[in-house]
N, C-alpha and C positions, 0 to 999 in steps of 0.2 A: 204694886208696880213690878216690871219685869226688866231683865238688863242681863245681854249675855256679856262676854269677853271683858274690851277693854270700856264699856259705860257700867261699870257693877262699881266700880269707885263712885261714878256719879249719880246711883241709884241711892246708895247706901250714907250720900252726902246730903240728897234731897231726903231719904225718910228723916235722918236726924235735924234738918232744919225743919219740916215741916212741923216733926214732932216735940220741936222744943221752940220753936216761935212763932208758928203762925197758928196751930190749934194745940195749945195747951193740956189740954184735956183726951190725945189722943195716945194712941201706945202702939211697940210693936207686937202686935198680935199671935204674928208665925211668919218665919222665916224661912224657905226652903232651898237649900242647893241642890247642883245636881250637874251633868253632862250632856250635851247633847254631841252627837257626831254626824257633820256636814259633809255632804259627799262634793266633791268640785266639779266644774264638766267637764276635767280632765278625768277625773274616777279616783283622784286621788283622795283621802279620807283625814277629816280633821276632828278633835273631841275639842269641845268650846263650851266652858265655864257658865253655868247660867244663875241666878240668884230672882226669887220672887219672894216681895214682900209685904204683908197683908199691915196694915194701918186700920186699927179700929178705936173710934170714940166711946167715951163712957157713956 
C-alpha cells in the first residue's frame, strides 16, 4: 500500500491491523520512505512525505 502526507498515519494503522488480525500469518516485508516534490499551478513547489508498504504471507 501507498500513502503520501497526512493518510501515512492511516496507512501504517491499516498494515498493523491487517497484519495482526485479519491474516495472521503475514509480515512487513519492506517498508520504503521517501519525498516527493508537487509543483502547484501557481509554480509554487512542495516536498510531500510518502511511505510504501509491501505485506507478504508466509
Amino acid at each position: 500500500m501507498k500513502a503520501k502526507g497526512k493518510t501515512i498515519r492511516k496507512a501504517v494503522d491499516v498494515a498493523e491491523t491487517v497484519t495482526n488480525r485479519f491474516i495472521t500469518d503475514a509480515y512487513d516485508n519492506q517498508i520504503k520512505i521517501s519525498t516527493e516534490e508537487i509543483i502547484h499551478d501557481d509554480g509554487n513547489k512542495t516536498n510531500v512525505s510518502t511511505i510504501e508498504i509491501v505485506i507478504k504471507r508466509d
